[in-house]
N, C-alpha and C positions, 0 to 999 in steps of 0.2 A: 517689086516694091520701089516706090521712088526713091529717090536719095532722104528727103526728109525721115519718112517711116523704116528707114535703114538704123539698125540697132549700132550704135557706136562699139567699135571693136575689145577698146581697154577699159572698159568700166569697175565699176569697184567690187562689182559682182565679179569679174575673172579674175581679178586681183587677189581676193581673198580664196579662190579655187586657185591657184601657183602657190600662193603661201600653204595650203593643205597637200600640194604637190611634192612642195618641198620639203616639207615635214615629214611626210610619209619616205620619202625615197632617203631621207636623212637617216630616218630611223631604221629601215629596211640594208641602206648600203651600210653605213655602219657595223649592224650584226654582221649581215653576208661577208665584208672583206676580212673581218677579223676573225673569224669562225673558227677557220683550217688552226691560226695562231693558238686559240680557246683552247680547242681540243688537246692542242699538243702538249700545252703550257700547264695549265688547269689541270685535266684528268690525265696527260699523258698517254694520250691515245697514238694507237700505232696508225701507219698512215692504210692501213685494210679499214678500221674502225673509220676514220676519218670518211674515207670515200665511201665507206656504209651510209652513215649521217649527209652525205651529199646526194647518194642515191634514194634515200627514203624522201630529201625533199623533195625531190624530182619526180616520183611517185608520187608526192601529197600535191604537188603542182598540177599531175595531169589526172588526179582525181578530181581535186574540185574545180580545175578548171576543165575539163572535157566530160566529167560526170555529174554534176551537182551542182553545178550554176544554175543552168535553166530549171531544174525542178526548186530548187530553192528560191529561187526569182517567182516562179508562179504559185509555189505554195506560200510562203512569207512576204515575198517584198524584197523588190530592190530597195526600199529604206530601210526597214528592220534586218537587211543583214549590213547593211555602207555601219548604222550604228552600233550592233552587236559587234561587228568584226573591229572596229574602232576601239570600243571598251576591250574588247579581248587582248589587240593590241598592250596595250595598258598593263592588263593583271599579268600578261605573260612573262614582260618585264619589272615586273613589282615581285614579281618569283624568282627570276633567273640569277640576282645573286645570290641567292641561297638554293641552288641546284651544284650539289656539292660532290654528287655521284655520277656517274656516265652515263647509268642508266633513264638520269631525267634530263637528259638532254636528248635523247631521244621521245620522248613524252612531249618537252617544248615544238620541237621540229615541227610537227602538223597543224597544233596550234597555232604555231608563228607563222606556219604557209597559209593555212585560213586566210589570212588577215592581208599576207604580202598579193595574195592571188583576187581577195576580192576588191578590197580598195581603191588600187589601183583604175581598175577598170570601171567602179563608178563614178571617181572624181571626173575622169576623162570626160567621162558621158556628161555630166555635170556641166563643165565645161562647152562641151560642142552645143548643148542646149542653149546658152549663152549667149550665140554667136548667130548672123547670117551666115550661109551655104557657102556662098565665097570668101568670106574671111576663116574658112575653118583651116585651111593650108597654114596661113599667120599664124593661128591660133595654135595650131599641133606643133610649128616649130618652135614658140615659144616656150611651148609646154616642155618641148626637150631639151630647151638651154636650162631653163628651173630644176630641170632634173640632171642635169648635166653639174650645174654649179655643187646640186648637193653630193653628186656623184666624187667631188675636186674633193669638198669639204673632209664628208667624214668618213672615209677611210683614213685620213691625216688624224684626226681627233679619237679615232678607235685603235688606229696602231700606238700611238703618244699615250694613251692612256696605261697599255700593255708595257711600254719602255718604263714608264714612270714609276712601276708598278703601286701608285695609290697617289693618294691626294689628302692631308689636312687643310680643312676647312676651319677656322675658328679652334675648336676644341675635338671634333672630329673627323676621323682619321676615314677615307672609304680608300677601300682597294680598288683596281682595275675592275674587276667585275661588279662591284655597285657602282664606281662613274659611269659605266658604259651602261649598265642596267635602270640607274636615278636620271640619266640621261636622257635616254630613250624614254622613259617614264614623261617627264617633265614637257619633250617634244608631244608625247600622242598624247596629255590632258592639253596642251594647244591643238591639235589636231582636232579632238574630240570636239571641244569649247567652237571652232570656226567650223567646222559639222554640223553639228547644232543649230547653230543660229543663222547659218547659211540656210540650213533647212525650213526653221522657222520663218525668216524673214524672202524666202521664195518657196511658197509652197508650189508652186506651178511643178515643180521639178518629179515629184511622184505622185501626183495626183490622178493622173488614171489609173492608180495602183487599186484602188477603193474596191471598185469595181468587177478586178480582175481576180481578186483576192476572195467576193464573197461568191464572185460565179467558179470558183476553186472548192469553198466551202460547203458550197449547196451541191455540191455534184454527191 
């Protein structure tokens, strides 16, 4: 390509893919650093229980990510799961303050890995689509300051919540566990909203999906 038909590096199209970067790993670092805390504080789990709850996410990690990506990729779509797993994001946490017993926090866990295993890895993609071949080096490191900032952020903002134990707003009162659950909420309907119209406003991004999906269908 000459320099002319060379795609500019920072466009508004990457710009809005870092802002979904950072949202996601906000919302993801968030739970993950305060979790072990959750468990202890919340249900009072013994630290066997705790490291139970870390191993089942770790098994829901290398399920759907080593068994059930690629069939789910060819049977639905990489877009139909980047925005189920976004909405799911969402209702996970639209639930987790009222997850009052130990037992649905293990219920949450696989849910929550869904979302943290797929996401991730289509914004990426998203992203490198973006970009020339040689600006992709630029592009990846960028991608890990974005996630590096939110990585600073909120584990500060999930432990201060837990310290505080709650928050009055106006007339009401939330606990640590709806801050951090209305929180999370509020980040993935951003998330979801620049998903969306990301997708709208560049369809090129899954468009050989059509195709793949109906010779999936007809088989």
């Amino acid at each position: 390509l000459s320099s002319e038909k060379k795609r500019k590096t920072f466009t508004g199209e990457i710009i809005v893919r870092f802002i979904q970067v950072f949202l996601l790993f906000f919302i993801t670092v968030m739970f993950n650093s305060s979790m072990a805390l959750i468990l202890d504080i919340r249900y009072g789990a013994s630290l066997v229980i705790i490291g139970l709850v870390m191993t089942l996410a770790g098994v829901s990690i290398m399920i759907y990510g080593g068994l059930l990506m690629k069939p789910l990729f060819k049977k639905i779509g990489e877009k139909r799961v980047l925005l189920f797993a976004s909405i799911l994001l969402i209702l996970n946490f639209l639930a987790f303050p009222f997850m009052t017993d130990l037992w649905m926090i293990f219920a949450f866990i696989p849910s929550f890995v869904f979302s943290m295993v797929f996401l991730p890895s289509l914004i990426q993609s998203n992203i490198t689509k973006a970009v020339d071949a040689d600006k992709q080096g630029v592009v990846s490191g960028m991608t890990t300051n974005v996630q590096s900032i939110a990585q600073i952020i909120a584990p500060l903002i999930a432990t201060g919540f837990i310290q505080i134990e709650g928050l009055t707003i106006g007339i009401i009162f939330l606990n640590q566990y709806e801050l951090i659950g209305y929180l999370a909420v509020i980040l993935g309907i951003g998330l979801f909203i620049t998903l969306f119209f990301d997708l709208k406003r560049h369809s090129y991004l899954f468009s050989y999906e059509k195709s793949q999906i109906k010779s999936v269908e007809s088989k």
